[in-house]
C-alpha positions as CSV (number, residue, x, y, z in Angstrom):
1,X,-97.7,-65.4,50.4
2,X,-96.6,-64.2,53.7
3,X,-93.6,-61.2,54.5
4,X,-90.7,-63.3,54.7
5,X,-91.7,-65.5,51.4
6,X,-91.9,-62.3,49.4
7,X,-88.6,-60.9,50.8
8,X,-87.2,-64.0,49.4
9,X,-89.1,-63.8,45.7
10,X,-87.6,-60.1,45.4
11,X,-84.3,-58.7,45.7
12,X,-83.8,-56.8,48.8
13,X,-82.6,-53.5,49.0
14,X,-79.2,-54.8,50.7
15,X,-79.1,-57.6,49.0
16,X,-78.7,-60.3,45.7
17,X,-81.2,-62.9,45.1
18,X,-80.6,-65.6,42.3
19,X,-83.5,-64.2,40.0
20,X,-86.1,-67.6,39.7
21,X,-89.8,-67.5,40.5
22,X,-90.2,-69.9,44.1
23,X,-86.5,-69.7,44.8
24,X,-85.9,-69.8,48.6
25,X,-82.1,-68.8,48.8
26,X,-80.9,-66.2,51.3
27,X,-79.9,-62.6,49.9
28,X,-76.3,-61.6,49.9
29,X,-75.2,-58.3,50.3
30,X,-74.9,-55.4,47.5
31,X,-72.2,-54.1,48.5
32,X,-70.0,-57.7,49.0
33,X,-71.4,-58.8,45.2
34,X,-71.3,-55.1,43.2
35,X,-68.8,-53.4,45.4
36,X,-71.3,-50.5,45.5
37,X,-69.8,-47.3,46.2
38,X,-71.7,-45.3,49.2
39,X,-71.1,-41.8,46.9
40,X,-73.2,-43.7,43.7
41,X,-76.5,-42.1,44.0
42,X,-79.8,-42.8,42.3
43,X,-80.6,-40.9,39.1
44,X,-83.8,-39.1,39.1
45,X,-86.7,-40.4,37.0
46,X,-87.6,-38.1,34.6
47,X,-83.8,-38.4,33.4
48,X,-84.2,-41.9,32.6
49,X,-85.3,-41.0,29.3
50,X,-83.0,-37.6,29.1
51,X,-80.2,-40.3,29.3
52,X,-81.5,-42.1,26.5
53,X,-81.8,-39.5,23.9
54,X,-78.2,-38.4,24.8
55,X,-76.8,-41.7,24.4
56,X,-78.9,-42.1,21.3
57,X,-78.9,-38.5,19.5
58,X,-82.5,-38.6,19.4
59,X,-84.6,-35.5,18.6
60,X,-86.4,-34.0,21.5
61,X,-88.9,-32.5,18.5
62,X,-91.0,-34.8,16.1
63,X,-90.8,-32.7,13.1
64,X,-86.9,-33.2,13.0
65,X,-86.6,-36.8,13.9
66,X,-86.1,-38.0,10.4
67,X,-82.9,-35.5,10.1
68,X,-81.5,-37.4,14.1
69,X,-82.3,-40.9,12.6
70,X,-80.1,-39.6,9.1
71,X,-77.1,-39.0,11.4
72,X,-77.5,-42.6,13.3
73,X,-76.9,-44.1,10.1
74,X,-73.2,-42.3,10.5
75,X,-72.2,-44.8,13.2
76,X,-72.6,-48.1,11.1
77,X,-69.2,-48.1,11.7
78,X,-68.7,-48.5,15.5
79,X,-70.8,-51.5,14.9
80,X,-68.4,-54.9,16.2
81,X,-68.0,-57.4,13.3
82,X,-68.3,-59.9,15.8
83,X,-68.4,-60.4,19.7
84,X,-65.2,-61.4,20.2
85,X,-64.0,-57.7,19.0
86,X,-66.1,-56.5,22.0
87,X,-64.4,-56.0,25.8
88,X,-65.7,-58.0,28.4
89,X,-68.4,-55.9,30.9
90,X,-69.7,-57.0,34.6
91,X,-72.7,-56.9,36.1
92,X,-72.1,-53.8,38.5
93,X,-70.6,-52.2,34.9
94,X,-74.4,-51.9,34.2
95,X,-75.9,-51.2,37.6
96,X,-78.3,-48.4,38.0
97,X,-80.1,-46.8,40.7
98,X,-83.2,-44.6,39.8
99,X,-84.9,-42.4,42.1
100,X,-88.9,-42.1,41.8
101,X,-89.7,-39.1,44.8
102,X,-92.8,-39.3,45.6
103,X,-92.9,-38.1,48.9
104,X,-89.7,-35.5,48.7
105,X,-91.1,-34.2,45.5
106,X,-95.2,-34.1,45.5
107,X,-95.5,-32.6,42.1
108,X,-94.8,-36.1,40.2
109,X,-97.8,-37.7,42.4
110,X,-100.7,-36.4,40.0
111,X,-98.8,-38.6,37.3
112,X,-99.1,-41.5,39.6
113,X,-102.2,-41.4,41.1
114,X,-105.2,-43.2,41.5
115,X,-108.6,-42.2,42.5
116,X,-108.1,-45.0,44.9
117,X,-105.0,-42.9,46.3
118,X,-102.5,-45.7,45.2
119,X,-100.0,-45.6,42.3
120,X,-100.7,-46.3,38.9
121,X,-99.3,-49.6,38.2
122,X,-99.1,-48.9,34.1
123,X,-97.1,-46.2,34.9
124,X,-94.9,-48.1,37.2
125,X,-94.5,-50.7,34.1
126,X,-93.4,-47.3,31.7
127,X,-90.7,-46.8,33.9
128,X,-89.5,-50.0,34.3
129,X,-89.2,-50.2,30.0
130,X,-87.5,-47.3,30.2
131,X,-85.1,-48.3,32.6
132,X,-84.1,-52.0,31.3
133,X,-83.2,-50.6,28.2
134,X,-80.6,-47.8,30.0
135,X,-78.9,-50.6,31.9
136,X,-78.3,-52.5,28.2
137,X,-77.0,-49.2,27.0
138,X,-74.6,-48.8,30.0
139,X,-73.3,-52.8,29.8
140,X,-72.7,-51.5,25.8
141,X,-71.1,-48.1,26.3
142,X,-68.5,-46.8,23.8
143,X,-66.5,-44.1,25.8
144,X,-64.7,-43.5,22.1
145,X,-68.0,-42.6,20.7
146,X,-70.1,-39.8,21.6
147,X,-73.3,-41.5,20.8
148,X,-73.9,-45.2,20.8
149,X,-74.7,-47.4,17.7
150,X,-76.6,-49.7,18.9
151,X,-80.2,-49.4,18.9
152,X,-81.8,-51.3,21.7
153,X,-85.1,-52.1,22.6
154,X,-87.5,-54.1,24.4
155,X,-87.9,-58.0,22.7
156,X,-89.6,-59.6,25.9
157,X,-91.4,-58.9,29.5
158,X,-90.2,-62.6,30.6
159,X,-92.0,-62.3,34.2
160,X,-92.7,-59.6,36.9
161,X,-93.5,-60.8,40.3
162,X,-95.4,-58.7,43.0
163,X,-94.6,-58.9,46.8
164,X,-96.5,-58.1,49.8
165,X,-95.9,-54.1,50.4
166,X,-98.1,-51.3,49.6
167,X,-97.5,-49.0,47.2
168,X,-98.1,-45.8,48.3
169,X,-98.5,-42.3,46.9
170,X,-96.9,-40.2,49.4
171,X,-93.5,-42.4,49.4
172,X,-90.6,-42.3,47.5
173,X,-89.5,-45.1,45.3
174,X,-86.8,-46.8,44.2
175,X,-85.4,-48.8,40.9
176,X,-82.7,-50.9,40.7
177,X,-81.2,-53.1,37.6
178,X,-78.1,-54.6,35.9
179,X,-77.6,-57.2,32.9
180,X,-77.9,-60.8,34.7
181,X,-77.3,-62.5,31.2
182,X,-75.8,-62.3,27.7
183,X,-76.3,-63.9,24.5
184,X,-74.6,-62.8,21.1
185,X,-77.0,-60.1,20.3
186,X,-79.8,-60.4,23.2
187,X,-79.8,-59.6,27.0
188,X,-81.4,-60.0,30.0
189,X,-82.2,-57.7,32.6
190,X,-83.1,-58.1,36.1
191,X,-84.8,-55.3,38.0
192,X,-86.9,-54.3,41.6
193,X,-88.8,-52.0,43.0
194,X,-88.8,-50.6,46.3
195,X,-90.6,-48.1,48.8
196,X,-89.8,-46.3,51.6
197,X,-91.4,-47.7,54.8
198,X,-90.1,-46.8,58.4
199,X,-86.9,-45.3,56.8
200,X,-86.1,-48.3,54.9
201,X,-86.1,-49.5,51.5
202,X,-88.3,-52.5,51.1
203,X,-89.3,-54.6,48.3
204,X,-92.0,-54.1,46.0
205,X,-91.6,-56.3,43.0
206,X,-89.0,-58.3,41.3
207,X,-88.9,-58.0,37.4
208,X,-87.2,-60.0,34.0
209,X,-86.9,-57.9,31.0
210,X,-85.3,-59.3,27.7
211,X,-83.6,-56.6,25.3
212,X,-82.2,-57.1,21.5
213,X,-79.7,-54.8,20.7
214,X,-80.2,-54.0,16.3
215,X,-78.0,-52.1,14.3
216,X,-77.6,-47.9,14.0
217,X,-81.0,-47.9,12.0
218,X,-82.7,-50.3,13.9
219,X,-83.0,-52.7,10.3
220,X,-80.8,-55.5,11.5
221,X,-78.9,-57.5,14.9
222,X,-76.0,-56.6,16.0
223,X,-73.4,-58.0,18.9
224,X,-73.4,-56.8,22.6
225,X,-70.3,-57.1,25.1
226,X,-69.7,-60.4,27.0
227,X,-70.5,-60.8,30.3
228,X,-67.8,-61.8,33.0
229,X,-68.8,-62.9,36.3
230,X,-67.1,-62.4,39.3
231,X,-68.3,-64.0,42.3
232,X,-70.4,-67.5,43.1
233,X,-74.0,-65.2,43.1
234,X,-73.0,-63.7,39.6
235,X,-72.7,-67.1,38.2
236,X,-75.8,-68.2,39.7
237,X,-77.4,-65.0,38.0
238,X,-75.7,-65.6,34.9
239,X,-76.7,-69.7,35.1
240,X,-80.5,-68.6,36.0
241,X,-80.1,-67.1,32.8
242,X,-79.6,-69.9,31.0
243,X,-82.0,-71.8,32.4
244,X,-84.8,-68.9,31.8
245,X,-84.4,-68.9,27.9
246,X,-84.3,-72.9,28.0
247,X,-87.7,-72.5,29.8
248,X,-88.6,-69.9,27.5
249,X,-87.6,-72.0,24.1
250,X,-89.5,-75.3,25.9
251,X,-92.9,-73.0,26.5
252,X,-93.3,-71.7,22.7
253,X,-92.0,-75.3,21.0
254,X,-95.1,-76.6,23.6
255,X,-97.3,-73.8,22.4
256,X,-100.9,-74.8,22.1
257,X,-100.5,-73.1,18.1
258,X,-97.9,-75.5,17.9
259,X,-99.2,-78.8,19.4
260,X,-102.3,-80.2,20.4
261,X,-103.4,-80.0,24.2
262,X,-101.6,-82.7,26.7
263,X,-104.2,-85.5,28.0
264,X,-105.0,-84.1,31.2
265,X,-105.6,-80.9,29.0
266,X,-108.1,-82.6,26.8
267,X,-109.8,-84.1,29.5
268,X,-109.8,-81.4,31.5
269,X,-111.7,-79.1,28.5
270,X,-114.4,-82.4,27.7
271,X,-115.3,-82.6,31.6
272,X,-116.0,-78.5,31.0
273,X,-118.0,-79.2,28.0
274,X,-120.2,-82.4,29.7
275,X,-120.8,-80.0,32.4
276,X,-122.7,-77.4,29.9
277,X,-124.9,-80.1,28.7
278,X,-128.7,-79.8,28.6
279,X,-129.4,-83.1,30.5
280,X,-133.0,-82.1,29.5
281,X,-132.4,-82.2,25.7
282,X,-129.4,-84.5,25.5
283,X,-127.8,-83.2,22.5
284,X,-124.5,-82.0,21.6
285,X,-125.9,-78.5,20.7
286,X,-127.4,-77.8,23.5
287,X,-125.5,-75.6,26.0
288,X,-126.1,-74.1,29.4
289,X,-124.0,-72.9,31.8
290,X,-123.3,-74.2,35.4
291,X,-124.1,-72.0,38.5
292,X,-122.0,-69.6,39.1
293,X,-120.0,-69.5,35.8
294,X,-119.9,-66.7,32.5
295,X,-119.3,-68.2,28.8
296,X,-116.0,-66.5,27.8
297,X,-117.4,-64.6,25.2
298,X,-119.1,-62.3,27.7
299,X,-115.4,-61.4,29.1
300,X,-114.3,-59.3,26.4
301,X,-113.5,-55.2,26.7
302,X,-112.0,-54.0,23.7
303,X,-110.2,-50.2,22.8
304,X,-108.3,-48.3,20.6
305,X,-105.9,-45.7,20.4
306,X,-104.4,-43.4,17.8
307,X,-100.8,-43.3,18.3
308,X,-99.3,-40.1,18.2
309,X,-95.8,-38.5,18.0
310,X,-96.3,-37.8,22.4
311,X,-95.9,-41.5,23.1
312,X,-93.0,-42.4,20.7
313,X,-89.7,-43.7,21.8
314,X,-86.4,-42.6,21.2
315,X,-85.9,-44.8,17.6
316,X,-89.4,-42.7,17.0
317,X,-91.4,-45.7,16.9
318,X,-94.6,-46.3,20.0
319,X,-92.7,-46.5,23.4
320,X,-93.4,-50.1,24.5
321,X,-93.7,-49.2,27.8
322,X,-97.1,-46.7,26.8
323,X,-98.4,-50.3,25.1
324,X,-98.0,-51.8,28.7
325,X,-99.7,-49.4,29.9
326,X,-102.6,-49.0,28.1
327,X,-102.6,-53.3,27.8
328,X,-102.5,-53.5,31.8
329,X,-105.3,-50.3,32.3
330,X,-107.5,-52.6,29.9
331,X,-107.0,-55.8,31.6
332,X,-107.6,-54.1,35.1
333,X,-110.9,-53.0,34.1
334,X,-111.9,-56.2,32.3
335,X,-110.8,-58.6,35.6
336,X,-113.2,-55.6,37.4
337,X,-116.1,-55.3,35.5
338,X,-115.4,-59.5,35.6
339,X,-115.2,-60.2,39.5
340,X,-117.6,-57.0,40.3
341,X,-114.8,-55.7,42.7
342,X,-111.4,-54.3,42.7
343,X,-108.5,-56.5,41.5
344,X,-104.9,-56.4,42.6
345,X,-102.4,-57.0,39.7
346,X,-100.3,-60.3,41.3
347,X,-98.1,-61.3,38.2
348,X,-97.2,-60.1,35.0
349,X,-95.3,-62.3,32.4
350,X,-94.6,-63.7,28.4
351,X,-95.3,-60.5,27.3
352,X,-93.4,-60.8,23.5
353,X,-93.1,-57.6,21.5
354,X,-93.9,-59.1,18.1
355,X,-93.6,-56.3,15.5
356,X,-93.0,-52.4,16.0
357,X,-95.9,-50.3,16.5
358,X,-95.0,-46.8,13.9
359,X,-96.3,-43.4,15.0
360,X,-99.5,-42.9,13.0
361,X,-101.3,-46.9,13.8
362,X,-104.4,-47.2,15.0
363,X,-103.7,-49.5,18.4
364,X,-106.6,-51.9,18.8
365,X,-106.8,-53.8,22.4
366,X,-108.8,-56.6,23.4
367,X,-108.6,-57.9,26.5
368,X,-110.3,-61.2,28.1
369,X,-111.1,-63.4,30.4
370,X,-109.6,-66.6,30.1
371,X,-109.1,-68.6,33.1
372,X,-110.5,-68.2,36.7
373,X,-109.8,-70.0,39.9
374,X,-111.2,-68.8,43.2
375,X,-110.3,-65.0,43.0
376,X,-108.0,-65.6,40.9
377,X,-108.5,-63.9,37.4
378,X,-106.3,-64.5,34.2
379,X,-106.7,-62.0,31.6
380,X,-104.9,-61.8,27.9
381,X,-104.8,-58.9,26.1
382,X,-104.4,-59.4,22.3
383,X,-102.9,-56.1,20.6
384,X,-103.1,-55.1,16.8
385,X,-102.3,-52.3,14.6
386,X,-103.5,-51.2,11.2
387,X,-102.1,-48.2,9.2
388,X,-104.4,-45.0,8.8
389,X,-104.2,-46.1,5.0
390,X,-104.5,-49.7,5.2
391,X,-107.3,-52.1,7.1
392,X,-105.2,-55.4,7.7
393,X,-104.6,-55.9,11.1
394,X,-101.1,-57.0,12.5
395,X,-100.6,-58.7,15.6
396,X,-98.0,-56.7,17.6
397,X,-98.1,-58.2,21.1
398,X,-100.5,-60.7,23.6
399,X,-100.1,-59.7,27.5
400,X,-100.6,-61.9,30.3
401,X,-101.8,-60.5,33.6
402,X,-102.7,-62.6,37.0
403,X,-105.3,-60.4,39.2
404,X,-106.8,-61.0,42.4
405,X,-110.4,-59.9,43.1
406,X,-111.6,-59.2,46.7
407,X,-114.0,-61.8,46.3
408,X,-114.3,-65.1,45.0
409,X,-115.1,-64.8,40.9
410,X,-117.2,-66.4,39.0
411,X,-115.9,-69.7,36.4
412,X,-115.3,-68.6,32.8
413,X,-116.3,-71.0,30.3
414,X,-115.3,-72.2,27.0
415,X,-118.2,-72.2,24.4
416,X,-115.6,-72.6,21.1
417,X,-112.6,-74.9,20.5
418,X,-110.8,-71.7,20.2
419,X,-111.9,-70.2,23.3
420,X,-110.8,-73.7,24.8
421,X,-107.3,-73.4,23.9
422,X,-107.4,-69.9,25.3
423,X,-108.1,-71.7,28.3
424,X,-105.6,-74.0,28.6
425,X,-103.4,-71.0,27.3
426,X,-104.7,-68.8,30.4
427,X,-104.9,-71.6,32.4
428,X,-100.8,-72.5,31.8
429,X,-99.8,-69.1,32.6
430,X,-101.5,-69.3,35.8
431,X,-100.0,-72.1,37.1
432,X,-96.3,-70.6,36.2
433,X,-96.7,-68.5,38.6
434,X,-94.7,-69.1,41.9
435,X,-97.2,-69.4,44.8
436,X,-100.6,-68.4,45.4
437,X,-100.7,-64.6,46.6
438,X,-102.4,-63.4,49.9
439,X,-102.9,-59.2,49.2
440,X,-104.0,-57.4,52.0
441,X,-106.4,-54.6,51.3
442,X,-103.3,-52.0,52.0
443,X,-100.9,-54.1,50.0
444,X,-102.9,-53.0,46.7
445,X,-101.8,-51.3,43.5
446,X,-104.2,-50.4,40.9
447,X,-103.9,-48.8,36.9
């Protein structure tokens, strides 16, 4: 993917783009579309989730978070009976600008750092969590009520799409979000990332979130503002919108846990299995593998984490953007202990956050590879928790991540009818992405 092809896959930091992966429209300008005021000034980072606990009421100390989440239950009653009881909000109602300094301010660098001397990717993703779910808060905002009774958080990473710009430590950063779409109770998100380069702003990646907003305690949905467009590149926003969660209700009703493979799939996955036949024994039974390839299996990393009251969100349950992190750290070193060289994160995308993750779990990881293609490695990370108390694993969320490796990597290979479908799986994801990547070895960022 060359400059000007990425400029057009991410928002600029003057401009508007329609947010859809291999769209080739022109940006427009910020200013002409939000009517951005020159005096509006990015926020600093490490009040992203200051914000949040003010807007929320939520205790800065674990030992009296049941007492804050008491008083939330107090605001049932701001809660809209329906959306049409709700005003109208825009999109620049919700814009944000955050400031990450790391140039201006070299103490948050350690945070961020690499021994590679590049930025930490998981934390990059942290941030970005953080910051989708401010922007649904200011789109929702009650001036009449001094904190808000929505509770918000994080139902879907729909994509996040890399461009071609290094990431380094010794530059400052910038975010930059708004709402793009609104359903009765759900919202999406759009968001980039930029970094200072000869005095300007340019773009680093281009990002979807999906946020729910749930009642006071968090127990139950609960209705969000309208959305009112106001110019011909909001309505394209607003109709890219609709189009993304008609993609996204076509991909699960196609799921392979839901219907069997198509026939190029099926052929595809008996051509792999012929290959692996012993032509010296001629049996079924009989497996080897072809040069250059690695039976899935031998893919796997695996980890676990006890999650404590540190990494808890504002609703005191595990901050979704920590489970990012330490999903994308795991699939990192799995594509590299893979490919036997560095990797270069290219896409992120379908992550779904299935079920809560309480303070206390035990957070189980395992990440694998499941589709290769040139130096092109897929890797799913399946995520599960079980209580201190009790041994049942629950399935809280799978991650999808598209690396790169320096070289070309070897061909994984199916040995199960399971492993098969996690193929095809791994295999579908790949392909949704928007063009093959070209990273440079400066245009790099790592866990």
């Amino acid at each position: 993917m060359d400059i000007e092809r990425c400029k057009r896959l991410c928002t600029l930091s003057k401009g508007l783009l329609a947010p859809s992966r291999g769209l080739t429209q022109e940006p427009q300008n910020l200013e002409n579309v939000f009517h951005i005021s020159e005096a509006c000034s990015p926020i600093h980072v490490n009040h992203v989730r200051d914000k949040l606990r003010e807007i929320v009421g939520a205790s800065t100390n674990w030992r009296d978070h049941v007492k804050a989440m008491e008083e939330r239950k107090l605001l049932h009653g701001f809660l809209a009976k329906s959306q049409k009881g709700l005003p109208p909000r825009t999109m620049k109602d919700s814009y944000i600008e955050v400031l990450l300094p790391l140039g201006s301010q070299p103490e948050l660098r350690e945070k961020y750092l690499t021994v590679q001397n590049t930025v930490r990717f998981g934390r990059i993703l942290e941030d970005l969590d953080s910051l989708g779910v401010l922007i649904c808060y200011m789109h929702n905002k009650i001036h009449s009520a001094k904190m808000s009774p929505l509770s918000i958080v994080t139902a879907l990473v729909d994509k996040i799409d890399m461009c071609k710009k290094s990431l380094s430590p010794e530059q400052d950063i910038k975010f930059s979000g708004h709402v793009s779409w609104v359903g009765k109770t759900s919202m999406e998100v759009k968001m980039h990332m930029f970094q200072l380069h000869d005095n300007e702003f340019s773009p680093v990646l281009d990002a979807t979130f999906v946020m729910v907003a749930r009642d006071s305690e968090n127990k139950g949905p609960a209705f969000v503002n309208p959305l009112t467009v106001e110019s011909p590149e909001e309505e394209e926003l607003f109709r890219q919108g609709e189009l993304n969660k008609g993609r996204r209700v076509a991909f699960s009703s196609t799921s392979l846990l839901k219907m069997a493979p198509t026939a190029e799939e099926r052929t595809t996955i008996h051509e792999m299995f012929l290959s692996t036949l012993d032509p010296k024994t001629i049996s079924f039974r009989s497996r080897v593998l072809p040069p250059n390839a690695v039976w899935m299996e031998n893919s796997k990393l695996k980890s676990l984490d006890i999650c404590h009251p540190q990494e808890r969100n504002i609703f005191n349950r595990i901050f979704g953007g920590f489970l990012m992190r330490k999903a994308y750290e795991l699939g990192w070193a799995t594509a590299c202990n893979f490919g036997g060289s560095r990797p270069f994160i290219v896409a992120v995308d379908d992550i779904m956050f299935q079920k809560p993750v309480e303070v206390g779990s035990l957070l189980f990881l395992s990440a694998q590879v499941c589709f290769t293609q040139g130096n092109y490695i897929q890797v799913r990370v399946h995520s599960e928790v079980a209580s201190l108390q009790d041994k049942e694993h629950m399935t809280t969320n799978v991650f999808h991540f598209t690396f790169m490796s320096e070289k070309e990597v070897p061909l994984v290979f199916p040995r199960t009818y399971g492993e098969s479908m996690l193929y095809l799986d791994g295999q579908r994801h790949f392909k949704s992405m928007s063009a093959p990547v070209t990273l440079k070895m400066d245009y790099v960022v790592e866990p």
